[in-house]
C-alpha positions as CSV (number, residue, x, y, z in Angstrom):
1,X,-28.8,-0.9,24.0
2,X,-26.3,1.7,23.4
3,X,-22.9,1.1,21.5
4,X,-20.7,3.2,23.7
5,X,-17.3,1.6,24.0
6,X,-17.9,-1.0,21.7
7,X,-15.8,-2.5,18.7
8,X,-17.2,-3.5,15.7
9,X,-14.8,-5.6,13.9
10,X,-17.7,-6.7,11.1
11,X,-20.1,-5.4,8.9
12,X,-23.0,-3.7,10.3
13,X,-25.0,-5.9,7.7
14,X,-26.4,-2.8,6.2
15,X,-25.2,-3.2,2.3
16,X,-28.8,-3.6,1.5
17,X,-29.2,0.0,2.6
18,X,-26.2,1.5,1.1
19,X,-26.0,-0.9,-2.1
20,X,-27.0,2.2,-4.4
21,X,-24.8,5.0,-3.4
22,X,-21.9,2.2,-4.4
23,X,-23.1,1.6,-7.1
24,X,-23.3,5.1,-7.9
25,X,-20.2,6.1,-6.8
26,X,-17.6,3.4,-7.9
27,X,-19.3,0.9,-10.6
28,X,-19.2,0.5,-13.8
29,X,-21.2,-0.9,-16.5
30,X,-18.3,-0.1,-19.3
31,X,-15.4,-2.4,-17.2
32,X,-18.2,-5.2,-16.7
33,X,-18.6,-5.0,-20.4
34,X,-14.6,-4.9,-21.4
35,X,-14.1,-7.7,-19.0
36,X,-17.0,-10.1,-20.5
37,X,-15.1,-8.7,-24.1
38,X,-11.9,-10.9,-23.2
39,X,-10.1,-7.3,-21.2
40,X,-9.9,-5.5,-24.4
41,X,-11.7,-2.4,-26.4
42,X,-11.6,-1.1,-30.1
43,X,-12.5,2.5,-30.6
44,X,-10.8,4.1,-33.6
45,X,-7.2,4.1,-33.5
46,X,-7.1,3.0,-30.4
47,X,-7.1,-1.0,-29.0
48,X,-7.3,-0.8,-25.1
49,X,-6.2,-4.0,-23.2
50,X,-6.8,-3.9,-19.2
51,X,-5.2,-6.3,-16.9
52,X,-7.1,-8.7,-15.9
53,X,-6.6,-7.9,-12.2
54,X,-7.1,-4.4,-11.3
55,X,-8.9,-1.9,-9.1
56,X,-10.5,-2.8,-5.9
57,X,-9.0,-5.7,-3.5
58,X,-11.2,-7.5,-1.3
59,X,-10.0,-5.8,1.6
60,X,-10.7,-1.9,-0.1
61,X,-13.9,-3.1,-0.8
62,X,-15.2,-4.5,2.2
63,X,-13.5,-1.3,4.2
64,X,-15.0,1.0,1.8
65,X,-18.6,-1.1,2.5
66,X,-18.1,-1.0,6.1
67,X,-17.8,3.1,6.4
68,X,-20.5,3.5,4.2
69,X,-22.6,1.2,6.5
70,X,-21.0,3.0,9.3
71,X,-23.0,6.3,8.3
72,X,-25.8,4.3,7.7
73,X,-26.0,2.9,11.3
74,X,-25.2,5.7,13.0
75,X,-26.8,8.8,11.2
76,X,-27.1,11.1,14.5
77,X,-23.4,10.7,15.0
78,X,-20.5,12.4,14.6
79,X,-18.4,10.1,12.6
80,X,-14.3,10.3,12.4
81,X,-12.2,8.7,10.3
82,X,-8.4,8.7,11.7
83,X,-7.3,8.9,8.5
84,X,-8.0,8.3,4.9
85,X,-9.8,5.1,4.6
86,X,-8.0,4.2,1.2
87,X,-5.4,5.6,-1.1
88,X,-8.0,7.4,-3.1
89,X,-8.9,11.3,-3.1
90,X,-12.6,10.4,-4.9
91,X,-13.3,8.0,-2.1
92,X,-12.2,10.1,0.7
93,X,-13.7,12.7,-0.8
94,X,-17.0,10.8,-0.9
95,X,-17.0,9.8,2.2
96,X,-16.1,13.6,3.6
97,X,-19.3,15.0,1.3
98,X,-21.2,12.5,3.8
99,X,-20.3,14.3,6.5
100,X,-17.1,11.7,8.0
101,X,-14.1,14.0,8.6
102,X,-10.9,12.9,9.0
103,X,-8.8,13.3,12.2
104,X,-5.5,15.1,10.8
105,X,-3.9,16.2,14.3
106,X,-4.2,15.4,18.3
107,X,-6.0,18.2,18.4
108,X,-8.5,17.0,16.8
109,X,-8.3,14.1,18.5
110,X,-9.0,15.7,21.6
111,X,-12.4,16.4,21.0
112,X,-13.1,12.7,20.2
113,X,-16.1,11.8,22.9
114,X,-17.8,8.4,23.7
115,X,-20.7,9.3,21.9
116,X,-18.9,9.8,18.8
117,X,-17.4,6.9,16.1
118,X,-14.3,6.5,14.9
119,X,-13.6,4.3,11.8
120,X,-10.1,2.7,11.6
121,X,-8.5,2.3,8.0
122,X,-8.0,-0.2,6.0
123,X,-4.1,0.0,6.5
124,X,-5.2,-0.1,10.4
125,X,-3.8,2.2,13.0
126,X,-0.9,1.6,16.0
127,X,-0.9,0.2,18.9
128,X,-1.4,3.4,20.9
129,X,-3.9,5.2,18.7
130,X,-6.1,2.5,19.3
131,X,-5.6,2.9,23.2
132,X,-6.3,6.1,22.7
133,X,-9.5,5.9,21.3
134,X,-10.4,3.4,23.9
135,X,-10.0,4.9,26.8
136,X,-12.2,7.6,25.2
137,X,-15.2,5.0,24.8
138,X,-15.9,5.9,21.7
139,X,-17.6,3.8,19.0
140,X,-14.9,1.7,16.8
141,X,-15.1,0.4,13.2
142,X,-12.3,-1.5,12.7
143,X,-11.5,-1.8,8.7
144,X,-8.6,-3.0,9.0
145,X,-7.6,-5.6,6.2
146,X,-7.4,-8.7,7.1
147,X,-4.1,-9.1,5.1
148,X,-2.3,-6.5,7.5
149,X,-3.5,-8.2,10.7
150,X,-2.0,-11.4,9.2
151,X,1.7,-9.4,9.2
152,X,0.7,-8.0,12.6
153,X,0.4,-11.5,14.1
154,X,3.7,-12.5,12.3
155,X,5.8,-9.9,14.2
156,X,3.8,-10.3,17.5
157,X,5.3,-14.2,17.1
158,X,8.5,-12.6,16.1
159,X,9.0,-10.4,19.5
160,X,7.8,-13.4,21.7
161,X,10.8,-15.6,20.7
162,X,12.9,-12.8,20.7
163,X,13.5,-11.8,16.9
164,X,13.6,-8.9,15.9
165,X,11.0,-7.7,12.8
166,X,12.9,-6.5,9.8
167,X,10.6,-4.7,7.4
168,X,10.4,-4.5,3.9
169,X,8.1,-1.4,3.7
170,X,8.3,2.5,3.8
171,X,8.5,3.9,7.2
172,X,6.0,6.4,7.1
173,X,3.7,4.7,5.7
174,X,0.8,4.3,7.4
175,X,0.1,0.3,7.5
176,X,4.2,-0.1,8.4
177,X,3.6,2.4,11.2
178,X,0.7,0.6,12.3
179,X,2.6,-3.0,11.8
180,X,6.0,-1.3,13.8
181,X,3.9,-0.6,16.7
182,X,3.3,-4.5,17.7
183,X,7.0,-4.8,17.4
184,X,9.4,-5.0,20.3
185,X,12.2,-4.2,18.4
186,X,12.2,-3.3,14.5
187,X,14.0,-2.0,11.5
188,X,12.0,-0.9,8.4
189,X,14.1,-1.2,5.0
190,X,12.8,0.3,2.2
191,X,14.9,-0.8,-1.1
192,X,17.6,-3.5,-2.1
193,X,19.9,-0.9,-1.4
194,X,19.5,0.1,2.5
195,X,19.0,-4.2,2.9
196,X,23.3,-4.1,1.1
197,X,23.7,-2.0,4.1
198,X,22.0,-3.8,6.8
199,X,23.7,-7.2,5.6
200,X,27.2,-5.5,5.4
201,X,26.7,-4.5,8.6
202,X,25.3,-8.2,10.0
203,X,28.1,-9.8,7.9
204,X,30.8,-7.6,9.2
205,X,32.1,-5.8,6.2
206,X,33.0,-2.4,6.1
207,X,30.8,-0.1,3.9
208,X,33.5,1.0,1.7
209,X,36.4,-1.6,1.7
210,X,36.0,-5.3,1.9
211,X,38.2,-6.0,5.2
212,X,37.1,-7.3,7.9
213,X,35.5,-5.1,10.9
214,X,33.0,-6.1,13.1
215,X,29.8,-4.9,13.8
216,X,31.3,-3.4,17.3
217,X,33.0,-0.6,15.9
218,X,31.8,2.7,17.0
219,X,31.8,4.4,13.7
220,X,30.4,2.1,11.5
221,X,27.4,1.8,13.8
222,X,27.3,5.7,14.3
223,X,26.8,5.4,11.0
224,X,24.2,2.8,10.5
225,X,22.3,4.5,13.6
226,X,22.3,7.4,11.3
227,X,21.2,5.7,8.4
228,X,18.1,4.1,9.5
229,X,17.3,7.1,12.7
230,X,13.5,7.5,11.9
231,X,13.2,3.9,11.2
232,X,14.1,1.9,13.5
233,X,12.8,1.4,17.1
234,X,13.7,3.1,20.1
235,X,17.2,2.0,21.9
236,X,17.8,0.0,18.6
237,X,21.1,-1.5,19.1
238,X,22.5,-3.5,15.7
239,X,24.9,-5.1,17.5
240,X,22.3,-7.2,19.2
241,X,19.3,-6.6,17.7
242,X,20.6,-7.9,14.2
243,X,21.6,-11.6,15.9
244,X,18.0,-13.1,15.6
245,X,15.8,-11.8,12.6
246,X,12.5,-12.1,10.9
247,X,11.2,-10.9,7.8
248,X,8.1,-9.1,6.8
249,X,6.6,-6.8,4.3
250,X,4.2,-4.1,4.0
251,X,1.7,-6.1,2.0
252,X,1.8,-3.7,-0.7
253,X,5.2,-3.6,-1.9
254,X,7.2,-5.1,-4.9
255,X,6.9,-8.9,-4.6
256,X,10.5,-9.8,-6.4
257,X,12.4,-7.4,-4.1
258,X,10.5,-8.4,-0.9
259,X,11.9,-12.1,-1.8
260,X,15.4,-10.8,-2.8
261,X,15.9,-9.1,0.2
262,X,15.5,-11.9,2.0
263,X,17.5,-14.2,0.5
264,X,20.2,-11.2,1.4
265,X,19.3,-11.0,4.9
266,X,19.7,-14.9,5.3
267,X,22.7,-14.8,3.4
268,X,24.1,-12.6,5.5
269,X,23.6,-14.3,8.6
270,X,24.6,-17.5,7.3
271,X,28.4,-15.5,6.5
272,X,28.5,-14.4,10.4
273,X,27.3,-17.2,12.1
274,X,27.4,-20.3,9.7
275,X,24.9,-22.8,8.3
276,X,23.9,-24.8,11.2
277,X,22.8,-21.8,13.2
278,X,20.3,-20.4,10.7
279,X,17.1,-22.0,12.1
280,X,17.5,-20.3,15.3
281,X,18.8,-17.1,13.4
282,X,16.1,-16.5,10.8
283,X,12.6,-16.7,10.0
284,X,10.4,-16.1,6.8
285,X,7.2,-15.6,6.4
286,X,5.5,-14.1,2.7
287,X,3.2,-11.5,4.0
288,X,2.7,-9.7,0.7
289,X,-0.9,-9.7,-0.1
290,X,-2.4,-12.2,-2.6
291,X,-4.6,-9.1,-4.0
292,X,-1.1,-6.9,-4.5
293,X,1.1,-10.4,-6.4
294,X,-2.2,-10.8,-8.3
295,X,-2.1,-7.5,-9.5
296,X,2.1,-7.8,-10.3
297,X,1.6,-10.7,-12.0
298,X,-0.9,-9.5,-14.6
299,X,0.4,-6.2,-15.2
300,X,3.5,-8.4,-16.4
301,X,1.3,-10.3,-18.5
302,X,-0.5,-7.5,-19.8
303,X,3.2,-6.1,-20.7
304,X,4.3,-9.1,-22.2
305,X,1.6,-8.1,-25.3
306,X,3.6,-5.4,-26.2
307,X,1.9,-2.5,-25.3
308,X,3.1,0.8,-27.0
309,X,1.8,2.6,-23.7
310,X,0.7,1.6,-20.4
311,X,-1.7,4.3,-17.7
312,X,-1.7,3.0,-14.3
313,X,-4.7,4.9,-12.2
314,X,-4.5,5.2,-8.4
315,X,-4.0,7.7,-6.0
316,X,-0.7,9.7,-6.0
317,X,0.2,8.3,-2.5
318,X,-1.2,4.3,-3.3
319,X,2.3,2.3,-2.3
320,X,0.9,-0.5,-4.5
321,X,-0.5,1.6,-7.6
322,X,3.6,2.8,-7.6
323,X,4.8,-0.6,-7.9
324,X,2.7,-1.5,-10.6
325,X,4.2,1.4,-12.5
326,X,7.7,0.3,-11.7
327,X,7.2,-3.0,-13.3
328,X,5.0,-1.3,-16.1
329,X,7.8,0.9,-17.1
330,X,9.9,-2.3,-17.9
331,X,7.7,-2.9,-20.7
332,X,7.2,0.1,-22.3
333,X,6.8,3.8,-21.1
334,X,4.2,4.2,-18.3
335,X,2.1,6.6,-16.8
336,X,0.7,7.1,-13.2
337,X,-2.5,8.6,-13.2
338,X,-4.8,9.9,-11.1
339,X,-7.7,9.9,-12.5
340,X,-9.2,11.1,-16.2
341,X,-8.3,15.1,-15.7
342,X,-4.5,13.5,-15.8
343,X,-5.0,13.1,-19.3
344,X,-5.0,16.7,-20.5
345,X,-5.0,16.3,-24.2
346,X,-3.5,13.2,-27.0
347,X,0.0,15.7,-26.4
348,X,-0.1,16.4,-23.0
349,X,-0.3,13.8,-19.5
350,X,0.2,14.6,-15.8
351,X,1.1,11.8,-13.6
352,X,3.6,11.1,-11.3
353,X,6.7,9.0,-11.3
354,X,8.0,6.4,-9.8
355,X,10.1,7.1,-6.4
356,X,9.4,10.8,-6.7
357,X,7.2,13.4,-4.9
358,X,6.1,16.2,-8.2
359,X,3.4,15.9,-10.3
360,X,4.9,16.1,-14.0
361,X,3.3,17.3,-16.9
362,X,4.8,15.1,-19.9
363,X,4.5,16.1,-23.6
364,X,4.2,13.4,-26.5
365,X,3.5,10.7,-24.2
366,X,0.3,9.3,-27.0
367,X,1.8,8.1,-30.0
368,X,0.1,8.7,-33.3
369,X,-1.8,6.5,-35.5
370,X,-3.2,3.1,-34.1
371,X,-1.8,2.0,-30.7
372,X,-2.2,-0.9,-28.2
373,X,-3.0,1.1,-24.7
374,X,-2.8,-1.2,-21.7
375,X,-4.2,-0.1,-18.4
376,X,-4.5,-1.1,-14.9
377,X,-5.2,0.6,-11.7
378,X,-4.7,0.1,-8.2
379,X,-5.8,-1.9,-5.3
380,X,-7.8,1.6,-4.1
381,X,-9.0,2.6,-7.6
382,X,-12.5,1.9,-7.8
383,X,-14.3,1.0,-11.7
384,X,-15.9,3.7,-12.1
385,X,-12.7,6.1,-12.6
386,X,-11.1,3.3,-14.6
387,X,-14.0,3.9,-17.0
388,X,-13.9,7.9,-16.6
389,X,-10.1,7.8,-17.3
390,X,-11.1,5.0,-20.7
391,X,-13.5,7.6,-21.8
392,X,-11.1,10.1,-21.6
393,X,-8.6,8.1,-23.4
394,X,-10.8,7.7,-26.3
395,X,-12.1,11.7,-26.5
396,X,-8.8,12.8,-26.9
397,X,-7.9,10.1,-29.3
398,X,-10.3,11.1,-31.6
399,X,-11.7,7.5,-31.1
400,X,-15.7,6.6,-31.3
């Protein structure tokens, strides 16, 4: 029986197989033995508390699982990964030394054939992609998380009744791309600060004086056309399209803000069009993942214990492993690491900050003498660089 033009939407049931080179490549004996030592470590100077969520989700893990299965099941094939499978250049990279590649143009995509497999990420793909790859026939793995096709549902309901899906999320990203795609009509905000402008614009108010406008005036929605031009759908009209609206998030964004936002949002359409019309107006769903709050919540606790500095490991481009820095940093200064060659010496760090693109290189970021370290890591950071980047922390420390 062949698999031509087939989906696989579960596991291969090949961890058995495979069980080893995970083990190998992402656990770690040092994290089991912190955890089981209450999330903390003495060496030296140096007392290291981790968060007691970190690292791998459910939904990383299982994707991670399923492409590594994937080769297992298929070891004649070429195998394609449309893009990265997680926010992570060692598992990518893994995954590329066994031979997947990842599809980085339509050129590439061209040469896709039936007898070939494509593995969809974990952050799924859009609407046409997927098209795409079946008309070809091709074998699918679909990794998507399960968290992501919950938001997709939510906006499918959305475009049925005729609402349009406002996004809390980063536009090119790719799980918001992917979640845009089942949209009929969408707008993707990205901060507090484009949501001021979108409810200005629902609520009537001039951008720069409080007087009353309208949302028909030609410049102001010029303006907002402008403003939101790579995010928004095709033929987006605000003058319509903001009458009837519902809320979602990319899964992996800032928790507080998500909620903020759309308290502003409802506020907003509750100043235009009054109380009573609000049901048929607005709709709310929380689509952030549990695995992402979880994560929030403890680096807060972890915070709270007064930490004299904070390294937060995860990919560079990890949407979630960036919010966790952003509430770090509230607590004390914070680092965003990559992985253990970040930490360059006890005076030097590389990392990346919040909200910007360059890699820094900071000096004095380790204080002297004895320190409280906290660390966490992102929902794509698996244990075993957690423990490299511990390790690290310790060698240059001077710690035993």
């Amino acid at each position: 029986m062949t698999a031509e033009g087939k989906t696989f939407h579960k596991s291969p049931e090949l961890k058995g197989i495979v069980q080893r080179q995970l083990d190998r490549s992402y656990h770690s004996p040092l994290i089991d033995k912190v955890r089981a030592s209450g999330f903390s470590l003495k060496a030296g100077c140096l007392e290291i508390h981790l968060a007691e969520e970190f690292g791998f989700c459910y939904g990383v893990e299982r994707a991670v699982e399923y492409a590594y299965e994937t080769r297992a099941r298929f070891p004649d094939r070429r195998i394609f990964l449309t893009n990265e499978i997680i926010h992570n250049p060692r598992v990518n990279a893994e995954l590329q030394g066994m031979g997947v590649k990842i599809l980085t143009d339509q050129a590439s995509r061209s040469e896709i054939t039936e007898k070939d497999v494509v593995i969809m990420p974990a952050f799924g793909v859009p609407v046409e992609a997927l098209r795409e790859f079946q008309k070809k026939r091709c074998v699918i793995v679909d990794t998507t998380c399960g968290s992501v096709m919950s938001v997709w549902r939510r906006v499918e309901s959305y475009s049925r009744d005729g609402f349009t899906s406002v996004i809390h999320g980063k536009y090119d990203h790719e799980e918001t791309r992917a979640t845009c795609s089942r949209a009929a009509k969408y707008l993707v905000v990205k901060d507090r600060r484009q949501a001021e402008q979108v409810c200005q614009y629902i609520a009537g108010l001039g951008p720069a004086t409080i007087r009353r406008t309208g949302p028909s005036s030609g410049g102001t929605r010029d303006s907002f056309l402008a403003s939101f031009k790579d995010a928004c759908s095709e033929g987006f009209n605000p003058d319509k399209d903001l009458g009837k609206i519902g809320f979602a998030n990319q899964t992996t964004m800032l928790s507080r803000e998500s909620i903020e936002i759309s308290d502003m949002l409802r506020d907003a359409l509750r100043v235009r069009y009054g109380e009573g019309e609000l049901p048929d107006r607005f709709r709310h769903f929380d689509t952030i993942c549990s695995a992402t709050q979880d994560r929030q919540d403890a680096i807060r606790e972890l915070g709270e214990k007064k930490m004299d500095v904070i390294l937060v490991i995860g990919g560079y481009r990890s949407s979630n492993t960036g919010h966790l820095v952003e509430i770090a940093s509230e607590f004390c200064p914070a680092f965003h690491v990559e992985d253990a060659t970040s930490l360059i010496s006890q005076e030097k760090i590389r990392h990346k900050k919040t909200g910007a693109r360059d890699i820094l290189e900071t000096s004095g970021w380790l204080p002297p003498g004895k320190i409280k370290v906290g660390i966490t890591a992102g929902a794509s950071t698996p244990n075993r660089v957690v423990e490299e980047v511990i390790q690290r922390l310790i060698d240059i420390s001077g710690g035993t």
